[in-house]
C-alpha positions in Angstrom: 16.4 -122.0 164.6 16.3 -125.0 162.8 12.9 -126.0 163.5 12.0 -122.4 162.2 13.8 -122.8 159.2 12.2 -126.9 158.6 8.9 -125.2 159.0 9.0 -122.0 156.7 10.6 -124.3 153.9 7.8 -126.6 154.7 5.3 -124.3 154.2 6.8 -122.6 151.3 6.8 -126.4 149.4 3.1 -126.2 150.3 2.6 -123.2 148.9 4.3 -123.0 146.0 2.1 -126.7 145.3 -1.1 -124.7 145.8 -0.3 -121.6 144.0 0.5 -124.4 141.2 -2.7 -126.2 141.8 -5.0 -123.0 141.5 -3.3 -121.9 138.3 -4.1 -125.2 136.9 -7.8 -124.8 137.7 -7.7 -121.4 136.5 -6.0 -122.7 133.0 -8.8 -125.3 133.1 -11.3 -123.0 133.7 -10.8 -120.5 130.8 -10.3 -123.5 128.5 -13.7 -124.1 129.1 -14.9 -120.8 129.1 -13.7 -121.1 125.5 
């Protein structure tokens, strides 16, 4: 059980770090667009 819950926090750091990471390139993007 707490392997499971290491792993699912683990993976939610990572994703929360590229949901971050592709909103910045989006931001980037329309800046440019402009």
């Amino acid at each position: 059980m707490r392997v499971f819950l290491f792993f699912s926090n683990r993976s939610g750091c990572l994703g929360s770090l590229l949901i971050s990471l592709v909103g910045t390139a989006i931001l980037l993007l329309v800046l440019l667009a402009l």
